[in-house]
C-alpha positions in Angstrom: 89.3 239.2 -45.7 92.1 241.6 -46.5 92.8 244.0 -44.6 95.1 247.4 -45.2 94.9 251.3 -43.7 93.9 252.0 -47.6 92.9 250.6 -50.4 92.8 252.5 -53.8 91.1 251.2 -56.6 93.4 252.3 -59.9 97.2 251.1 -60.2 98.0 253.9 -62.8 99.9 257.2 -62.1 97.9 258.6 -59.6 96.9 255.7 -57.9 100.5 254.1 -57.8 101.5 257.7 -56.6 99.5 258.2 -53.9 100.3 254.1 -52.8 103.9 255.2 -53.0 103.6 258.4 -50.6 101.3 256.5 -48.2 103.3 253.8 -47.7 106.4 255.3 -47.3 104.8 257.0 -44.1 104.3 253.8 -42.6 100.7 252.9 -43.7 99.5 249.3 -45.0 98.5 249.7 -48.7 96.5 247.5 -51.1 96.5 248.8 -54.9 94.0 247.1 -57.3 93.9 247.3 -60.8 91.1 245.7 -63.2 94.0 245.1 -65.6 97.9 245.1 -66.2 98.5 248.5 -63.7 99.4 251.2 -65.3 98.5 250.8 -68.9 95.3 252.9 -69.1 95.4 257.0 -69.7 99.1 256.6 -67.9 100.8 254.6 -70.5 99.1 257.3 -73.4 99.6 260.3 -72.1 102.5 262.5 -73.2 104.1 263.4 -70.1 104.1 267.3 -70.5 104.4 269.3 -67.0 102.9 272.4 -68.2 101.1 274.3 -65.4 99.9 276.5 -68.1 96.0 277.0 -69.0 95.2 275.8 -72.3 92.1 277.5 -72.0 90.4 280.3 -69.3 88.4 277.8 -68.0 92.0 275.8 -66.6 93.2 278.8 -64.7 91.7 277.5 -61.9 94.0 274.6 -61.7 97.1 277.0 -62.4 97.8 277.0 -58.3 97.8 273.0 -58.4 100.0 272.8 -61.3 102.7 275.5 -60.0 102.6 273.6 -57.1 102.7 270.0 -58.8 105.8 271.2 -61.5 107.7 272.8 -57.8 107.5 268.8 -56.3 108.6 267.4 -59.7 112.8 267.0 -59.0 112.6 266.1 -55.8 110.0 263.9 -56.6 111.8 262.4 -60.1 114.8 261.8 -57.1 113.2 259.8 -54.7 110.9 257.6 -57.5 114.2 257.2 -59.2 116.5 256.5 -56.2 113.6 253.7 -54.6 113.5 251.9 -58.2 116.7 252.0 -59.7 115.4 253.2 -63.0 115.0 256.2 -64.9 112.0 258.4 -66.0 113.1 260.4 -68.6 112.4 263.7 -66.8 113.4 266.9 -69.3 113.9 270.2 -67.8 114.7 272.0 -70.9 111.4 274.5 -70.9 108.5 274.9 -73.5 108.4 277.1 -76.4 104.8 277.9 -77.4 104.8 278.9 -81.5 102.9 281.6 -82.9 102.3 282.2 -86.5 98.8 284.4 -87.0 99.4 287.5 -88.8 98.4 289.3 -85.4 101.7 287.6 -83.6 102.4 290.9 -81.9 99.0 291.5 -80.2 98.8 287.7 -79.0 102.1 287.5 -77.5 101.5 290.5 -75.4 98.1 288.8 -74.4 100.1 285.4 -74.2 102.7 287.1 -71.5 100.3 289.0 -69.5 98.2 286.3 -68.8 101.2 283.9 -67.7 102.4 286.8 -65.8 99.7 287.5 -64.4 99.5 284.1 -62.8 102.7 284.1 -61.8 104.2 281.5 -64.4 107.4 282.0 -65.8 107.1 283.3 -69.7 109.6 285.2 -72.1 108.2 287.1 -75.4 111.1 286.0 -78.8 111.3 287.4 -82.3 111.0 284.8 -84.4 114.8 284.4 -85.2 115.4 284.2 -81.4 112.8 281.0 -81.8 114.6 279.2 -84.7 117.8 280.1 -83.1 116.9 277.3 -80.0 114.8 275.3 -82.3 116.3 275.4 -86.3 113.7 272.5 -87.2 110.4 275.4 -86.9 109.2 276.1 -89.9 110.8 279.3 -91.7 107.2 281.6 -91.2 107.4 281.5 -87.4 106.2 284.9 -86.3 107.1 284.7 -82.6 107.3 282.4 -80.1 106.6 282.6 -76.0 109.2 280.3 -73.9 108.5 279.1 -70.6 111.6 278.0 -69.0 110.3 276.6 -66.3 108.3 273.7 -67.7 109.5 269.9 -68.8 108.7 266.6 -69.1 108.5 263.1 -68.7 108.7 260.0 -69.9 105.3 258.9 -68.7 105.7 255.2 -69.1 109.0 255.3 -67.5 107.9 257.2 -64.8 104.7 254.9 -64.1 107.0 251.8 -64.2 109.6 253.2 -61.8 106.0 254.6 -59.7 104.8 251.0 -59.1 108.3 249.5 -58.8 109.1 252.1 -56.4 106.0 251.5 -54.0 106.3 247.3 -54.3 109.8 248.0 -52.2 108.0 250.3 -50.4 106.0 247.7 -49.0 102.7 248.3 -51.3 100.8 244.8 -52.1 99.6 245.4 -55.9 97.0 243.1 -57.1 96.5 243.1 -60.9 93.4 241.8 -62.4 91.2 243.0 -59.3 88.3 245.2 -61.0 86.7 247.0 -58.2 82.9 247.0 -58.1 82.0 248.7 -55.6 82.7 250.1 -52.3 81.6 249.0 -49.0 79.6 251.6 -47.9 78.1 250.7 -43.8 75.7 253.5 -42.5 76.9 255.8 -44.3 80.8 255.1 -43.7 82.9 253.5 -46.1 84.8 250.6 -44.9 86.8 249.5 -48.1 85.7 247.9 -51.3 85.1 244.4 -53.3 87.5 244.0 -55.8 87.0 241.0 -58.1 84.4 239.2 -55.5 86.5 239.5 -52.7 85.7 242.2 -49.7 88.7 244.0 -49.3 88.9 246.0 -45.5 90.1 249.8 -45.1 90.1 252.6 -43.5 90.2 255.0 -45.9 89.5 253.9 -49.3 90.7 256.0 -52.1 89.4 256.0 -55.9 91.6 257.0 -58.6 90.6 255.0 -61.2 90.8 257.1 -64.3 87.9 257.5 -66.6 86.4 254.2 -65.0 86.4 255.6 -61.7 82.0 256.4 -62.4 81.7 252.4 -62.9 82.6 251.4 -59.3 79.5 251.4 -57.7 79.5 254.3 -55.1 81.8 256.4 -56.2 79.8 257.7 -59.5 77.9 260.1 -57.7 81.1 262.0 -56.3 83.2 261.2 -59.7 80.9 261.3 -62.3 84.2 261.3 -65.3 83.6 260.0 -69.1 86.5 259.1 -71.2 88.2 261.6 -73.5 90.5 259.8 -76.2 92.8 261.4 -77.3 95.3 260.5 -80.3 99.1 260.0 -80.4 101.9 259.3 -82.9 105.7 258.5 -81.9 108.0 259.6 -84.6 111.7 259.3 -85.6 113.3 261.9 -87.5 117.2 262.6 -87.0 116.9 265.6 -89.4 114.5 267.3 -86.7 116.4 267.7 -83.1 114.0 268.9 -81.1 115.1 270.1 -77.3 112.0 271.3 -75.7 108.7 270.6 -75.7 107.0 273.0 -78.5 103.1 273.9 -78.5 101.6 274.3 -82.0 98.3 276.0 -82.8 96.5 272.3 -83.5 99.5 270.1 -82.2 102.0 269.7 -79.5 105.1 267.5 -80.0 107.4 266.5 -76.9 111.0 264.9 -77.6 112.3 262.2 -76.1 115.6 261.5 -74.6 115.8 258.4 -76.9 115.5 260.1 -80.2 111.8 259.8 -80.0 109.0 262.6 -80.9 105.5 262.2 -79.7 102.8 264.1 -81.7 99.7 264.6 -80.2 96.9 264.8 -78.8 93.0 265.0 -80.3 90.2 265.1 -77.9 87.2 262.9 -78.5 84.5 261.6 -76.7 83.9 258.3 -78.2 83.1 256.5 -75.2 85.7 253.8 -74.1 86.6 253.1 -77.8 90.4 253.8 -78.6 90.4 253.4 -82.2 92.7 254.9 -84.5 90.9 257.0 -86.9 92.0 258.6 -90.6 90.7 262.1 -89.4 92.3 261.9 -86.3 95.7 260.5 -87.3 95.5 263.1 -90.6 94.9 265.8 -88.3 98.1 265.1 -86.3 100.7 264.1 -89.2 99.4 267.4 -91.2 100.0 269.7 -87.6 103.4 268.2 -87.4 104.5 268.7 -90.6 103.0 272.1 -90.5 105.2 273.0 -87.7 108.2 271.3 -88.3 108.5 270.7 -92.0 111.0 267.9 -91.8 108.8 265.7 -90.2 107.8 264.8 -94.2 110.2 262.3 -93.7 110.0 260.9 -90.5 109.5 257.3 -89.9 106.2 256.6 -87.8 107.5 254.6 -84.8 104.4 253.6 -83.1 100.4 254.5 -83.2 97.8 254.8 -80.3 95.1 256.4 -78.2 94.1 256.4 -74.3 91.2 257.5 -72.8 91.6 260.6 -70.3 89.1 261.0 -67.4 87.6 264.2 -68.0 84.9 265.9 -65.4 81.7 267.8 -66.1 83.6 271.1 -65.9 86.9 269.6 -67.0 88.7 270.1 -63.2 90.0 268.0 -61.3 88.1 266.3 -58.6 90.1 265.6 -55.6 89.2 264.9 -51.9 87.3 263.8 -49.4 83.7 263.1 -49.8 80.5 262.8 -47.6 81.3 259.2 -46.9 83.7 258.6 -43.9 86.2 257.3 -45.3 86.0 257.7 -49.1 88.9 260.5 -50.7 88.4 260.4 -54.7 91.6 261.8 -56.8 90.1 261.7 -60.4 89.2 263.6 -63.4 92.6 264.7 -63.9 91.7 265.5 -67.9 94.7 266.5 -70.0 96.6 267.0 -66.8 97.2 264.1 -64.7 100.9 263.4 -65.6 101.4 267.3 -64.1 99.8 267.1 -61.1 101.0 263.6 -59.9 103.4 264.2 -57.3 100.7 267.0 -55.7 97.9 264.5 -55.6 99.8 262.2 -54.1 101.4 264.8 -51.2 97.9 266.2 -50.2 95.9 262.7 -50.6 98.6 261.5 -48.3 98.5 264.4 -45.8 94.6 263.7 -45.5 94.6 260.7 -45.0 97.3 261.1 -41.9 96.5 264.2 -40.5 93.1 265.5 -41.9 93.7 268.8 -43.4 96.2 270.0 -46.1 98.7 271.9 -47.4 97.4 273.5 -50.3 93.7 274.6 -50.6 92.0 271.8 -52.3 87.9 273.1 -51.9 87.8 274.2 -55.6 88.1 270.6 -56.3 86.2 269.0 -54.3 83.6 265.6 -55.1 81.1 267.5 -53.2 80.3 269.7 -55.8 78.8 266.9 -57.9 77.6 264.8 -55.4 75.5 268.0 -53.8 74.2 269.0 -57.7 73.1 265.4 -58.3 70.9 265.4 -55.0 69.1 268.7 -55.8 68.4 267.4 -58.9 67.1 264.3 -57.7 65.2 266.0 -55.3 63.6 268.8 -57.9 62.6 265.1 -59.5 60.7 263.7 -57.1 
């Protein structure tokens, strides 16, 4: 039997993250992934680092994301330094576009609400936003930038992630689907990955939108998939430099030359089909934005599958189960908060308590909900 101080089931960025940070404080780690690691909602995502709420029911993640954004460069260092490659990490800002007829009354809403949780944001006329971004479209009414966002190349990053924790001394096992996890009077004592009883001390599941299959876990991580749609464009009439937020689209350069379009969210199940609507719906937001995208040449085509909780927040911690820390259900923001997963999984795991207040988060709220419900059942 194998045996390591913790085993997490999901080889993507979270899970790879969390390896990394673990091992490099001197802990055994086993990483096991049902497929190729890292080429689940990791490989789809667009690698914004926005700490910003899309929506009022995000703010309570705003804390976590400030936090998460603050790690990011030292972070980008040591991934970067351990694995000899890059990541693609952009500190150029975000500009969020506004073209409604009301533009005056929403960017005061716009800045007082940023303000008001302490992020980072700056009201512009609409020349001041063509003037750092001549590709908007000529209607812009105003614009908000927030300086103190960026982003990543996600794929790059998860590459140099996994790379980075092999030399760290991680053991990566590829092709391991875990089942289930060993659960012994009420402790959990690691978990069976591919038909083989894996040994741990703490066992930690961050296995995207799968993480409800492994048998277990679903009570404390109950996530579905949310797919979501991208399109990789090149266009050298368009230079983009930062990351610009439309009202239907967002599109994040590249340092290659590349611009990503994206995202739709649908819940479709696991299927990642391409669809006309979808696709229709991103090429039309594009153009709409930045009108020179009519000619771009489509690069490349896809969708992932985001793991996306009941009420859309993370879930992140320890559970019931001795042993058992789950670090899923990351929804449209687990590129951003990364590097603070892996910091406070790791500080649990060798000390017990954290840094930043995780409670809001926890597993427990779903695990306790299920077993009143059960109970009201029977």
């Amino acid at each position: 039997m194998k045996t390591f101080d913790v085993a997490i089931a999901g080889a993507g960025l979270i899970g790879g993250s969390i390896a990394l940070e673990l091992a490099r404080a001197g802990l055994r780690v086993g990483l096991f992934d049902k497929q190729e690691p890292g080429k689940e909602a990791s490989w789809a995502s667009a690698g914004i680092l926005s700490p910003a709420p899309e929506n009022p029911g995000m703010i309570a993640t705003v804390p976590l994301g400030k936090a998460s954004v603050a790690l990011y460069p030292d972070f980008i260092a040591m991934v970067e330094e351990l694995s000899g490659q890059t990541t693609g990490y952009r500190a150029k800002g975000t500009l969020e576009v506004i073209t409604s007829r009301h533009a005056r009354e929403e960017l005061s809403t716009i800045i007082a609400l940023h303000h008001g949780l302490g992020l980072k944001a700056e009201p512009l006329s609409a020349s001041d936003a063509r003037e750092l971004e001549p590709s908007l479209r000529e209607d812009v009414e105003a614009a908000v930038l927030r300086p103190a966002e960026a982003s990543v190349d996600n794929r790059l990053l998860t590459s140099a992630i996994l790379s980075a924790a092999r030399k760290s001394g991680v053991e990566i096992f590829p092709g391991a689907k875990v089942e289930t996890i060993l659960n012994n009077d009420n402790k959990c004592e690691g978990l069976l990955a591919d038909g083989e009883k894996i040994s741990a001390a703490h066992t930690v599941i961050a296995a995207g939108c799968f993480s409800a299959q492994i048998q277990g876990a679903e009570m404390y991580a109950p996530v579905r998939p949310a797919k979501g749609q991208m399109i990789s464009l090149v266009c050298p009439e368009a230079r983009l430099e930062r990351v610009l937020w439309g009202d239907d689209i967002y599109l994040v350069p590249r340092n290659d030359g590349r611009i990503l379009a994206g995202a739709t969210v649908e819940y479709a199940g696991f299927d990642k089909t391409l669809t006309a609507g979808g696709q229709k719906k991103l090429f039309s937001a594009a153009i709409d934005l930045v009108p020179a995208f009519e000619s771009a040449r489509v690069e490349e085509t896809w969708a992932g599958l985001r793991p996306d909780s009941p009420d859309h927040l993370p879930i992140l911690g320890p559970t019931d189960l001795q042993g058992l820390i789950i670090a899923t259900g990351h929804f449209r923001s687990g590129v951003l908060l990364t590097p603070i997963t892996a910091k406070l999984v790791c500080e649990y795991v060798r000390l017990g308590n954290v840094s930043t207040d995780w409670e809001r988060f926890s597993p427990m709220r779903f695990a306790q909900a299920e077993r009143q419900s059960h109970a009201r059942a029977n």
